[in-house]
N, C-alpha and C positions, 0 to 999 in steps of 0.2 A: 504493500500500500504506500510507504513511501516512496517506492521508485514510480510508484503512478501519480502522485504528488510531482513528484520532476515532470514527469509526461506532461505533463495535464499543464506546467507552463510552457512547455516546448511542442506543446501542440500545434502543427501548422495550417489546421483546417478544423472545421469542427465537426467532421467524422472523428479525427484523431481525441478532439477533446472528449468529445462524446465517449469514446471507447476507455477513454482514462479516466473520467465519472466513475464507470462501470466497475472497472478496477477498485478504483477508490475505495466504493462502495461495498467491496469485499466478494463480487459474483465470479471472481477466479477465483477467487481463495476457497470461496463455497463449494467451486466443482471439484475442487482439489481435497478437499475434506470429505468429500460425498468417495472418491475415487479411493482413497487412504481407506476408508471405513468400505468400500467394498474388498480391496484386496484383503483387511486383516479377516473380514468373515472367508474368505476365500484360505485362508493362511492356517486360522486358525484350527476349519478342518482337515488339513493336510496336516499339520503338525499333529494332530488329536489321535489321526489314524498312524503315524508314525510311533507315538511315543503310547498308544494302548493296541497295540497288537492283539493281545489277550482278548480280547471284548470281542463275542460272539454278534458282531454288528460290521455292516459295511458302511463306511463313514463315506468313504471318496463315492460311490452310488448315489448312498440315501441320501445324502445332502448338496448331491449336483453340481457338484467341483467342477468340472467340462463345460458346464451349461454357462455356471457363475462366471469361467471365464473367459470364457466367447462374449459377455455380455458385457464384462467390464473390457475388453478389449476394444467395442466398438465405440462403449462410451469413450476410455483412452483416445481414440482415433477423431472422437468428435471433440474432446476439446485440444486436441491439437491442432485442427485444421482451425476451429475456432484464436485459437492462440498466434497465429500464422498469419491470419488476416489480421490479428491485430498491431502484429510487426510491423505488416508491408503498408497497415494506414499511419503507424508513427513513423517508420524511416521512410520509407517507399523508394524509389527506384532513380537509379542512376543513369543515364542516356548520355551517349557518346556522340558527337556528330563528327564523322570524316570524308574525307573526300579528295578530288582532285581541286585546287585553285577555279571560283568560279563557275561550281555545281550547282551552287544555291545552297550550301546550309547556312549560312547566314540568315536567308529567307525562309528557311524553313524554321531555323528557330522563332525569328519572329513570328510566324504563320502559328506557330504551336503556343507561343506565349502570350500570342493576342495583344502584343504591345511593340513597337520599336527599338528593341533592348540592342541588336547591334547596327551597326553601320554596311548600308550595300548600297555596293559600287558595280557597274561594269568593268572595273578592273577587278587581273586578276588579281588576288595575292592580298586583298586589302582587311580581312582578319588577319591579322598578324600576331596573337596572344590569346591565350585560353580566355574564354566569354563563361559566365556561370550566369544559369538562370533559375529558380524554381519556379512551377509552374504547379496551380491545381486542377486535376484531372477530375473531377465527378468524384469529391474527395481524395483521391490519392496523389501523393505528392510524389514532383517529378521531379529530379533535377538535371536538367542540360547545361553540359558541357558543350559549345560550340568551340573548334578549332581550327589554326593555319590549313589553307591548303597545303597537300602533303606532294611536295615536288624538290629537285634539286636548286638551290638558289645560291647567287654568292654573296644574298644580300644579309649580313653578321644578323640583322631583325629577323629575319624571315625564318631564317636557320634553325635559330632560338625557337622561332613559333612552332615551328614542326617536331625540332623534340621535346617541347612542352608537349604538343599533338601525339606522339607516341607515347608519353608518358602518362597522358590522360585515358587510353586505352585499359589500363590499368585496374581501373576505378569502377569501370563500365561493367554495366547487370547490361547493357544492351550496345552495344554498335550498330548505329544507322549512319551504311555505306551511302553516302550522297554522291551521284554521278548523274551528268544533263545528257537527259533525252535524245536529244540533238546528235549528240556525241557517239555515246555509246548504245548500243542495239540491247535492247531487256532480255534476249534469247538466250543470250551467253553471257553469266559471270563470273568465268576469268576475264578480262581484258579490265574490269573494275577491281575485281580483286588485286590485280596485282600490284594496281596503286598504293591500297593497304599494306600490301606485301614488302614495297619496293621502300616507302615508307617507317616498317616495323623492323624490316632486316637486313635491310638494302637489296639492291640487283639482282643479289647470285645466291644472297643466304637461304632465302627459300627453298630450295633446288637439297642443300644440307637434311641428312638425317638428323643432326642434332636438333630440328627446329620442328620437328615433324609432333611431338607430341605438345608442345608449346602454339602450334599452327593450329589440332585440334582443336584446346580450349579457346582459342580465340574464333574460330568458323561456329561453334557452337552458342556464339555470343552474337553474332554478324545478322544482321537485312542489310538489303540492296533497296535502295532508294531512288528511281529514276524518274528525276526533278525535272521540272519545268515542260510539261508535257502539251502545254498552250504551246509552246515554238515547235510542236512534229506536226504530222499530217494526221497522225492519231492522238486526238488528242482525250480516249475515255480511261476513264482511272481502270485501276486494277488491282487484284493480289494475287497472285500465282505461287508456287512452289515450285525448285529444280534441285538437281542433286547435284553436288559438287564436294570430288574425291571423299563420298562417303557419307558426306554430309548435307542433312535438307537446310536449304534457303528457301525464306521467304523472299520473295520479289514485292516492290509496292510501284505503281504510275500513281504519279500525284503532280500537281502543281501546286508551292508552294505560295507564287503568285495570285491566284485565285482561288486560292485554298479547295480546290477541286481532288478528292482522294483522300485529304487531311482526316477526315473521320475513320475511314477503315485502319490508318496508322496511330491512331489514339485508340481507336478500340482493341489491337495487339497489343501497348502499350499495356493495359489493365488486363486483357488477357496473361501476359507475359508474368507481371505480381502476383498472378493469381486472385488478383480484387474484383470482388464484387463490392457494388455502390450502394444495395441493399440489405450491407452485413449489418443492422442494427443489434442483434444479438451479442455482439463481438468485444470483444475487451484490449484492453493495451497488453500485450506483454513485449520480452526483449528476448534476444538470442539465448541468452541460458537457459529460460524457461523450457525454449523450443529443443535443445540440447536435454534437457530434463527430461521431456517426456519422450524422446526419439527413446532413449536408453532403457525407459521404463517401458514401453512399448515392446524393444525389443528382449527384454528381461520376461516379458509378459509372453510372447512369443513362443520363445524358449522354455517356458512353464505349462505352455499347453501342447508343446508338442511331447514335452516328458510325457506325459498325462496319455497321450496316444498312444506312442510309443511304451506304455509302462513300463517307461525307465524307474529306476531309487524314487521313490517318493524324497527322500535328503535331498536330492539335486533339485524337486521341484520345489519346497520346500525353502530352498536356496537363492532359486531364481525369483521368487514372488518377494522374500526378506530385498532382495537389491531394486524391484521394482517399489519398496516403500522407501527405500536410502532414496533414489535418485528422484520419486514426488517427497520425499522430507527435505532435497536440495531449495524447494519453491515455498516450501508450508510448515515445515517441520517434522523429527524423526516421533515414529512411534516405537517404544521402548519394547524389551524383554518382558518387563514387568505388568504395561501393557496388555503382551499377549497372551500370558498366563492368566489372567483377570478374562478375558473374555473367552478361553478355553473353561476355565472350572464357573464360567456363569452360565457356561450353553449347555452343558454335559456333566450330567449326575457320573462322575468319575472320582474313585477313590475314596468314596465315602465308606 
């Protein structure tokens, strides 16, 4: 609650605020307490049948261990997808704009940010320095990076701007390849790519095995953006898909001039987060949370495949104790002492 306390002033939309409210207000905390107290009734019978053998009773049966937890798995799955969206409305996404000198990402930023933010020129080369914008999407907050076009120059500015330009590649949840219509043909993207290319690794480094799994992560990150499609003789937007060495590319036709196309590349934009604009359900959290429950999930996993498999009950036993460690990372540990109290309150044992 105090890190939604932080949110809640570092809020940059009021989906974000809204979702830190929520927080606030303790409705993670709640599902995470709901989740803790289903796993321990889950625990509590596995340990019961482990540690009373003797007892002419099937405990892992009669009390629907399997069932319980399949059910809390899917609850698990819902509030992490819920937990996820509540990331991508407090940070939200990073966009990269690259291209050759003169593509229009300049114009496209502005076309996306609905304001004037950089200067365009009919020359080329005229961003010459990393451009930051954020911008709000239907709540989700964006932030553009527009940069130098990416060319050999001997001008010491220009130089500068292009390895700021490669360096901002970095940062990027999305690379949009900007390249003009005009120019280049949308059928094939090599001939755009290699601008990227020639740009990130120079001329010939491409071509290098060493760069090959460094190339993957980067194509995995990449659209093709072909701008300015008022100046061709086709001038209707698009989005296509092509493969390239392995990898799908999305293609976009847009003009950034007439904002013609601009909506199907805001609506990948949000596709891309994973946001939805109708999450009012949703809460603030941060990366450790989401780290939290990946682990407890896959602890959980591992607990019911024991269960299938009728591995040791100890091993399951094992893995359900670490899926309360890693939900006690966000909420707090539930103790030994704990789970003896609600073993001898559920089962006339030992008496």
């Amino acid at each position: 609650q105090a890190e939604a306390i932080a949110d809640l002033i570092d809020a940059s939309s009021a989906q974000a605020a809204r979702s830190a409210m929520r927080t606030l207000k303790g409705v993670f905390s709640e599902k995470i307490h709901q989740l803790v107290e289903d796993i321990t009734r889950i625990r509590v019978n596995v340990e019961t049948a482990i540690d009373f053998t003797d007892e002419d009773i099937d405990i892992m049966t009669d009390t629907g261990v399997a069932e319980a937890m399949e059910t809390a798995s899917q609850s698990l799955t819902d509030v992490f997808e819920a937990a996820h969206q509540g990331l991508v409305v407090k940070d939200g996404i990073t966009v990269v704009l690259v291209g050759a000198p003169n593509a229009g990402k300049s114009s496209l930023l502005n076309a996306l940010a609905g304001t004037d933010t950089a200067i365009v020129t009919d020359i080329p080369g005229t961003t010459r320095d990393v451009i930051r914008q954020e911008i709000n999407l239907n709540g989700l907050p964006v932030h553009i990076i527009d940069t130098a076009g990416m060319r050999d120059s001997e001008d010491v500015v220009e130089r500068e701007g292009v390895k700021r330009a490669v360096s901002a590649l970095d940062e990027a949840d999305l690379i949009l390849l900007v390249a003009d219509s005009a120019v280049y043909s949308d059928q094939e993207p090599g001939p755009v790519l290699q601008t990227l290319f020639a740009g990130k690794y120079g001329d010939t480094a491409i071509d290098e095995a060493t760069h090959l799994t460094e190339l993957a992560q980067l194509l995995n990150r990449v659209c093709v953006v072909y701008n300015k499609i008022d100046l061709t003789e086709c001038h209707e937007p698009g989005v296509s898909s092509t493969h390239y060495q392995d990898h799908v590319l999305k293609l976009f036709r847009l003009s950034a001039k007439t904002r013609t196309g601009l909506d199907d590349l805001r609506d990948h934009l949000s596709e891309l987060a994973g946001y939805q604009s109708s999450g009012e359900g949703n809460f603030s959290a941060r990366e450790r949370h989401l780290t939290a429950l990946s682990n407890a999930q896959e602890s959980l996993e591992s607990a019911i495949s024991g269960v299938c498999e009728h591995l040791p009950l100890e091993l399951v036993a094992e893995d359900l104790r670490r899926v309360q460690t890693f939900l006690g990372a966000i909420t707090g540990e539930v103790s030994s002492d704990d789970l003896l109290g609600e073993i001898f309150s559920n089962f006339c044992i030992g008496k």
